[in-house]
Structure formats: C-alpha cells, structure tokens
SERO-4910 file (N, C-alpha, C, O; in steps of 0.05 Angstrom, whole numbers):
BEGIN
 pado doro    nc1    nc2    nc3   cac1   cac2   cac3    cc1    cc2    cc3    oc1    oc2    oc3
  Unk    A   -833    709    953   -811    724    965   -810    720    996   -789    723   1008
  Unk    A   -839    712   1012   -830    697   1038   -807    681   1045   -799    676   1068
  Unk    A   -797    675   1025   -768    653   1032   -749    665   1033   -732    655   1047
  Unk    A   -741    697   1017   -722    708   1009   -704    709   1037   -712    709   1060
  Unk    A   -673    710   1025   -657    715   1048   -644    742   1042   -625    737   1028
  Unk    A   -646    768   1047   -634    791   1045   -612    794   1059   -605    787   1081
  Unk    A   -599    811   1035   -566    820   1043   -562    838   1058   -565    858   1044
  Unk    A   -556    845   1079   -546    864   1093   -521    882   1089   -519    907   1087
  Unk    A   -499    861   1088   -477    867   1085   -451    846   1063   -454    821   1065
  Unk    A   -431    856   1045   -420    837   1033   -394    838   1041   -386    856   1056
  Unk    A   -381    821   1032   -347    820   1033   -331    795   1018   -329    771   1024
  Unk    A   -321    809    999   -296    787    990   -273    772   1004   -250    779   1009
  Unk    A   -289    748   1010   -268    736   1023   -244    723    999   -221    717   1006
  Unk    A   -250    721    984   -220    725    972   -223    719    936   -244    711    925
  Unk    A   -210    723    928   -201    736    896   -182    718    881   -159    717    890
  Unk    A   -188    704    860   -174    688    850   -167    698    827   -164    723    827
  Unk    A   -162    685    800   -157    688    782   -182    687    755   -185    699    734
  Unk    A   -196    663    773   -213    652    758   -240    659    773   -259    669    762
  Unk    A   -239    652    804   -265    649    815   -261    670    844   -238    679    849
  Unk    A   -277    675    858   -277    692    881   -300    675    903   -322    665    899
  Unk    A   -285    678    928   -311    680    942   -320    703    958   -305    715    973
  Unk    A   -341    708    954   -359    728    975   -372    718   1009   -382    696   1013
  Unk    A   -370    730   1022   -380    738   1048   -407    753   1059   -403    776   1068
  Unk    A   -434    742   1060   -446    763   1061   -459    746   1085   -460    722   1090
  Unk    A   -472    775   1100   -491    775   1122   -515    782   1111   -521    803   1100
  Unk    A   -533    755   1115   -563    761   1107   -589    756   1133   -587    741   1152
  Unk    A   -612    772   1125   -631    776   1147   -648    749   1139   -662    751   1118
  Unk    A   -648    729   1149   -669    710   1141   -705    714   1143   -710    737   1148
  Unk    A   -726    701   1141   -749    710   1132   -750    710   1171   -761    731   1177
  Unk    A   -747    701   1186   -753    701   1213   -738    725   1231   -739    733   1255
  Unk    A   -725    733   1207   -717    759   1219   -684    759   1237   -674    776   1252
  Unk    A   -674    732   1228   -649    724   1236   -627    729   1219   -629    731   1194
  Unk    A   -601    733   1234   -589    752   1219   -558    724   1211   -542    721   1230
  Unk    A   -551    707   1187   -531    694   1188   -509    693   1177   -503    715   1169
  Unk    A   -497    681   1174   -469    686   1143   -477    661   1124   -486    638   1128
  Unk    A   -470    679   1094   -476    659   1078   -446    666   1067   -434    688   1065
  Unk    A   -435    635   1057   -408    641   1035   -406    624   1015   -411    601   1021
  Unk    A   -399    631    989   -418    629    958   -392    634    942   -378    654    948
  Unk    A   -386    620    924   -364    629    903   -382    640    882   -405    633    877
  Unk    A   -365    661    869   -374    676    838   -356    658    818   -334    648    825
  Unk    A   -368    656    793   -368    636    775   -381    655    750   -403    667    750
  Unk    A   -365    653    734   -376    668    711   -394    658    687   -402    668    666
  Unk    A   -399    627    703   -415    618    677   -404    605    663   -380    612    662
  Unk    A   -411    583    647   -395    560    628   -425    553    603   -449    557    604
  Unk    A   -404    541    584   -423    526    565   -413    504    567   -390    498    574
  Unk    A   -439    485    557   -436    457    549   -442    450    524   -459    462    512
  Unk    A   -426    430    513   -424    427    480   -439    404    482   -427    391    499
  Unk    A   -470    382    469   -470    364    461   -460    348    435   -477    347    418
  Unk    A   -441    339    429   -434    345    395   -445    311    391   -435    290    399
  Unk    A   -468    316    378   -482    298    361   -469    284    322   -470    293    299
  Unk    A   -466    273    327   -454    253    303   -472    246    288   -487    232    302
  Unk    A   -486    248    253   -508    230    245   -517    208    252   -541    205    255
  Unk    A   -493    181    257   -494    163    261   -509    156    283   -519    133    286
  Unk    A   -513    177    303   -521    166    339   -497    168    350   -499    157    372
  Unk    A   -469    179    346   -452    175    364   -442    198    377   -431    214    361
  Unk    A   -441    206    404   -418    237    410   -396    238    420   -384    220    431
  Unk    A   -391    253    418   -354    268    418   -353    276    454   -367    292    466
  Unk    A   -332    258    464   -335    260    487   -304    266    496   -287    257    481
  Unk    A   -297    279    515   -275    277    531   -262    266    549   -279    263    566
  Unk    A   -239    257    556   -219    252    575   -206    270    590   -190    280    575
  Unk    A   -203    282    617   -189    306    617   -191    295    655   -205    282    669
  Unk    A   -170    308    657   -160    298    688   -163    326    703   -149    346    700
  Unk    A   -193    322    726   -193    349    739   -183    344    773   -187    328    791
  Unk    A   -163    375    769   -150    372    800   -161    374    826   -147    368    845
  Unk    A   -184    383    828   -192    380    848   -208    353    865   -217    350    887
  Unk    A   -206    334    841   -217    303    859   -188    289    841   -189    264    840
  Unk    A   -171    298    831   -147    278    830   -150    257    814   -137    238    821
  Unk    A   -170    251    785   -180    234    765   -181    251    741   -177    275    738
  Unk    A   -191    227    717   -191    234    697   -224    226    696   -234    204    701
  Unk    A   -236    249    689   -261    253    683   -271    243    654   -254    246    636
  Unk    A   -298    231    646   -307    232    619   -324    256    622   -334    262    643
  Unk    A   -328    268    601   -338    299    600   -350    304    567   -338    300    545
  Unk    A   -371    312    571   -383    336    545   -355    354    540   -339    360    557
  Unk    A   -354    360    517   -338    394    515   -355    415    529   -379    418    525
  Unk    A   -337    431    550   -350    455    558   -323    480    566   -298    479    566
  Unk    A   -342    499    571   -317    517    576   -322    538    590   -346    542    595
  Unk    A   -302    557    600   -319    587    619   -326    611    589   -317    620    568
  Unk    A   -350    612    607   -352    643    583   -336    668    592   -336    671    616
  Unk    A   -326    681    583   -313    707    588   -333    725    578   -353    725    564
  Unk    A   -313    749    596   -338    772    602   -343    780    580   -327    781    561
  Unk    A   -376    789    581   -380    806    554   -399    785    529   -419    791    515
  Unk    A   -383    760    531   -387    741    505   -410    723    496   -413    702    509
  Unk    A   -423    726    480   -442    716    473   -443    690    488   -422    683    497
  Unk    A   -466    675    495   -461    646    505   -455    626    481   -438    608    484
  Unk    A   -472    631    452   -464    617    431   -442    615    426   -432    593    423
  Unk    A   -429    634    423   -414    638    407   -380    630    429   -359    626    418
  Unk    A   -383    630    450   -374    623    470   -372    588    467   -352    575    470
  Unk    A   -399    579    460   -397    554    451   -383    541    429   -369    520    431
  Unk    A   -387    553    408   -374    553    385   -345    550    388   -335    528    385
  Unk    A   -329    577    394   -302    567    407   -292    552    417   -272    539    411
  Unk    A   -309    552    439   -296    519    459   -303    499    453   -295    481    468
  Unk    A   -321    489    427   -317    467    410   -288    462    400   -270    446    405
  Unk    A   -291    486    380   -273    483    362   -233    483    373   -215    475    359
  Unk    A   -232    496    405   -211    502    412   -200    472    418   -179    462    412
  Unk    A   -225    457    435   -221    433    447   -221    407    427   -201    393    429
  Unk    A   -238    400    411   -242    380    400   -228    386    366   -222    364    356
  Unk    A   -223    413    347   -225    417    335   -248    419    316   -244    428    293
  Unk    A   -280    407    325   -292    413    305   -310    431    313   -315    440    336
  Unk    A   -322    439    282   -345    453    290   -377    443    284   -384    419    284
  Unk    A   -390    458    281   -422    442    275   -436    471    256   -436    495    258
  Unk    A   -446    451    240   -463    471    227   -494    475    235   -510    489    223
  Unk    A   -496    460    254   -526    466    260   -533    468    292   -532    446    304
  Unk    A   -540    494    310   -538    494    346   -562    499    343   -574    515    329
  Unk    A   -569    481    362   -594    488    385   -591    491    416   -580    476    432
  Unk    A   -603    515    419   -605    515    467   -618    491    471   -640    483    462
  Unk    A   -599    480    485   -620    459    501   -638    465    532   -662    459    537
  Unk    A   -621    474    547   -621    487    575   -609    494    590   -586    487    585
  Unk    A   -611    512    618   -597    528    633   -594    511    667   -614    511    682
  Unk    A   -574    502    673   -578    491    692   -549    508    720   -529    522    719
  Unk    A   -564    497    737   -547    509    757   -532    484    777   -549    472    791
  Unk    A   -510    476    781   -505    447    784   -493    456    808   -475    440    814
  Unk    A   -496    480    830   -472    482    853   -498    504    876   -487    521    890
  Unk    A   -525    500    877   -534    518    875   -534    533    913   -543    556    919
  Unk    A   -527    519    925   -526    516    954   -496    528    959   -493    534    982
  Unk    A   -478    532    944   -449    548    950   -441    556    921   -418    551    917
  Unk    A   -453    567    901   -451    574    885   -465    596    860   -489    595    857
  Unk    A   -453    609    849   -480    621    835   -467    606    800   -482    610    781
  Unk    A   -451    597    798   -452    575    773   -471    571    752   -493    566    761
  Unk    A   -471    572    730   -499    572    709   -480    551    695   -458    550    704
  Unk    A   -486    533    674   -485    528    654   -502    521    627   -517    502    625
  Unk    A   -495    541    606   -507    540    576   -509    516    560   -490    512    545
  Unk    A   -530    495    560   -524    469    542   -530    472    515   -553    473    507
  Unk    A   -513    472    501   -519    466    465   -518    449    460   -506    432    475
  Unk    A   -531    441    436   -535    414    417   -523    421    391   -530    441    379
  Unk    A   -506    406    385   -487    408    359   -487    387    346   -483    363    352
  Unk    A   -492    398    325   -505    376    299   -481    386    269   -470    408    266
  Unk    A   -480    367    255   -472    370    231   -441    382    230   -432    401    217
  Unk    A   -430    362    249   -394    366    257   -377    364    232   -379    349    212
  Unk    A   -361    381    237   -338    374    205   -307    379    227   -302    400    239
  Unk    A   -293    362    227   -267    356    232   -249    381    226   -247    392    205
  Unk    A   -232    388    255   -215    401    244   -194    405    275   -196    392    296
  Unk    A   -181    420    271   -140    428    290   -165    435    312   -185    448    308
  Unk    A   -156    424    333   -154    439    360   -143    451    367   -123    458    354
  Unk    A   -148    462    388   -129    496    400   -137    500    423   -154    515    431
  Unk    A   -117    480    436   -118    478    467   -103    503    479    -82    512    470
  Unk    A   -116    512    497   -101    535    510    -73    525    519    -69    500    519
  Unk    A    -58    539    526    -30    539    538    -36    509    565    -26    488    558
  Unk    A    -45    510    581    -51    486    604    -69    479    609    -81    475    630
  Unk    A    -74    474    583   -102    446    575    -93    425    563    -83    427    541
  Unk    A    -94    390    581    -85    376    562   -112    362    573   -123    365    594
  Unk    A   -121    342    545   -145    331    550   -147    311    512   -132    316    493
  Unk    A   -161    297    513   -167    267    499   -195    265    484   -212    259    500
  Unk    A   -203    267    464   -222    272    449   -230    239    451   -215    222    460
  Unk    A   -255    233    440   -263    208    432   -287    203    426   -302    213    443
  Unk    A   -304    184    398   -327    188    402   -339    157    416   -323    140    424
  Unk    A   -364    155    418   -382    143    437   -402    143    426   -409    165    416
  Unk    A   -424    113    422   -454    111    418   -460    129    442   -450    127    464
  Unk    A   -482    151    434   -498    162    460   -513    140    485   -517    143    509
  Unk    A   -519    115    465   -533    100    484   -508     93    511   -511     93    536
  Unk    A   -481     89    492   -464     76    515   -444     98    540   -429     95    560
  Unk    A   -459    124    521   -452    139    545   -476    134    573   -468    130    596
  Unk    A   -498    136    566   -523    127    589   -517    101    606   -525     98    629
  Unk    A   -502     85    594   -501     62    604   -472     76    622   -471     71    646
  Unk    A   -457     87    612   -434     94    634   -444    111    655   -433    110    677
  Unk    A   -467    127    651   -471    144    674   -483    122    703   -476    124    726
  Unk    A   -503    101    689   -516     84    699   -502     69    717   -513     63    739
  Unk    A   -473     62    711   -445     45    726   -440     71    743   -441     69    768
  Unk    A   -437     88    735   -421    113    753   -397    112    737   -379    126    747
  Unk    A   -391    100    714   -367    112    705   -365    145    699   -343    157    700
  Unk    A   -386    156    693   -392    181    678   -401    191    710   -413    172    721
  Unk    A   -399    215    727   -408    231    746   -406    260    745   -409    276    763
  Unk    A   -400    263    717   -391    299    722   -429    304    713   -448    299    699
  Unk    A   -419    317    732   -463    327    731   -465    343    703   -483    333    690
  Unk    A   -456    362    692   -463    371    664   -462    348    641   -475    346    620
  Unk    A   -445    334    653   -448    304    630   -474    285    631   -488    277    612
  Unk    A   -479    279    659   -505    267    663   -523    279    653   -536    269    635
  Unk    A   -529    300    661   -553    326    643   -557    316    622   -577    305    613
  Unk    A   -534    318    611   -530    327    579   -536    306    558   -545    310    535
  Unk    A   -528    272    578   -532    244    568   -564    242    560   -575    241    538
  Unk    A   -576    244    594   -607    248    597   -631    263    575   -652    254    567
  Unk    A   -613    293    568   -628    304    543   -632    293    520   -651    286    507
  Unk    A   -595    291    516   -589    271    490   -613    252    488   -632    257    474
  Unk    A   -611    234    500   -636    214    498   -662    218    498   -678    202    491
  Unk    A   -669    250    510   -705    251    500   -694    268    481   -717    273    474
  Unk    A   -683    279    467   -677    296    435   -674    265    425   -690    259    408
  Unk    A   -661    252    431   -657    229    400   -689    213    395   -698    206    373
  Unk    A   -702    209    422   -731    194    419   -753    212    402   -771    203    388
  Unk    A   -748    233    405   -756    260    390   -782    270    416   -802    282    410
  Unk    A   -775    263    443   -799    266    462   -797    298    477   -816    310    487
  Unk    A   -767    308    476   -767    335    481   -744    345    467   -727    331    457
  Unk    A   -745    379    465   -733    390    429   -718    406    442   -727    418    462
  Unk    A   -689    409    432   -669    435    435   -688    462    419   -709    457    406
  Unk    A   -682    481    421   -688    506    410   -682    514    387   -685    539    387
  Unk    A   -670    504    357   -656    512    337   -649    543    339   -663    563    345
  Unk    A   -624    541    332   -614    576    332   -603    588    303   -607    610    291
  Unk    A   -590    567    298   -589    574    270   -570    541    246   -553    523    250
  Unk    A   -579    546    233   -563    527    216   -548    542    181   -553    562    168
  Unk    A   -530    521    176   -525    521    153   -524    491    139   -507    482    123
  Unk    A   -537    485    145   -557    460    126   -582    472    112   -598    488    121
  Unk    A   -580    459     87   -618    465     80   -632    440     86   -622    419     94
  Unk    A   -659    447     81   -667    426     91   -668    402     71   -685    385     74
  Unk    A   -656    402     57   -644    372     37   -624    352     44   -613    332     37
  Unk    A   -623    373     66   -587    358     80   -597    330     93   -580    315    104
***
C-alpha cells in the first residue's frame, strides 16, 4: 500500500450514455496532491468460440473511434446486475447466433489500465450449434470462421490488434497445446461426447 494514491476529492466530469468520466484529486505516497481522470466502464465479456475441428468464430465489425474494420473475438458490455456468464452466453448468441454447450473462465484482464477501470471476462466456448442472430438495433458486423493457428499468424502481421483478440489468440494456443486450462463451468456434453 506504499504506492497507493488516495482520493481526496471526486467529480464527474461528464456522463454518457454508455461510459462516464470521473475527476478526482488524489494525495500521492510523497504526500503530493494531483488530478487523476479515468473513464467508468462497466465491464465486458469475451467469447472464445472454439470449433472441434481447430477452427474459431471470429468477427468483422467497423469500430468508430479509429475509423476501421476490426477482426474481433465476440464480446459485449455486461449490464448492471448480470451474471458475467450468462452475459456471455447472450452476446454469443445475439452476435453470431450460436451457442455452446460447454464454458470455461479463462481470465480477467484489464486492457486500459492507466485511464481506465475496464475489466474484461474471457470464456472458452466449446461444442457450438448454429443458430439466428440478434443484433441489437445499431449493430452491424460479419461473422466468419478461422484456423486458430491463422488467427496467431494475423496477430503476428498486425492484421489482428484489438488487444482482447490478441489475449484471447495467445490462450487459445496454450488451451489447444493442453499447457494451460480454462476453468470448466459447466457443460451439457457427457463425457462420451
């Protein structure tokens, strides 16, 4: 706690729809007094959707703030209140139409952590079955699948830079070597499947 920076004082500097930023005056460990300013973020999941074959379900989707079309994992904001699973679950199924019968946590990462308090939830989704998407009202975006290997090789070019995707490639590949394990949460496979 030597490092901590304590709050003194807060203020909303302003209020969105989606995100807010805050204003606060904090006492640093030297006893200096500065402004820190930080957006609130409610948290997101990330979908890995794993294919038997080796292949995943990847996106197209054009984000406005760098003016491109991004390749992307499925992910989504959690809303208040809502399970993170089950949060996952949805934004599979809203975005891609499918679902999975078998999630594991992979990990909790923080990708903004210097102007942000941002989390995102990574799942591993196994045992996909096809079905309708249900894109919100001003969501348009491009489903597609992909050898996992040849997503690694896109991150490697820089075609791939959305940092929850890089994560997500990186795990993929020590879960497929079998060198580090998602968390199983629940399935509906037996184990004959």
């Amino acid at each position: 706690m030597h490092l901590a920076e304590i709050r003194k004082s807060s203020q909303r500097a302003y209020q969105g729809h989606f995100l807010q930023v805050e204003q606060d005056t904090v006492t640093l460990p030297d006893g200096a007094e500065v402004s820190r300013e930080y957006i609130k973020h409610p948290g997101a999941v990330v979908i890995l959707p794993l294919f038997d074959d080796g292949s995943v379900l990847l996106e197209r989707q054009f984000r406005y703030p760098l003016h491109q079309v991004f390749l992307e994992f499925p992910a989504g904001k959690i809303d208040p209140g809502e399970d993170h699973l089950e949060c996952a679950k949805r934004e599979l199924q809203e975005e891609t139409g499918f679902t999975a019968q078998e999630w594991s946590f992979v990990c909790t990462i923080h990708n903004a952590i210097a102007y942000s308090d941002e989390h995102l939830e990574i799942y591993l989704a196994r045992g996909l079955i096809a079905g309708e998407a249900k894109l919100d009202e001003e969501e348009f975006l491009e489903t597609f699948r992909a050898p996992a290997t040849q997503v690694l090789e896109w991150v490697r070019e820089g075609l791939i830079t959305d940092v929850k995707t890089v994560i997500g490639a990186f795990w993929l590949e020590k879960i497929m070597q079998g060198e580090w394990q998602a968390k199983p949460l629940n399935s509906a496979r037996s184990d004959d499947d």
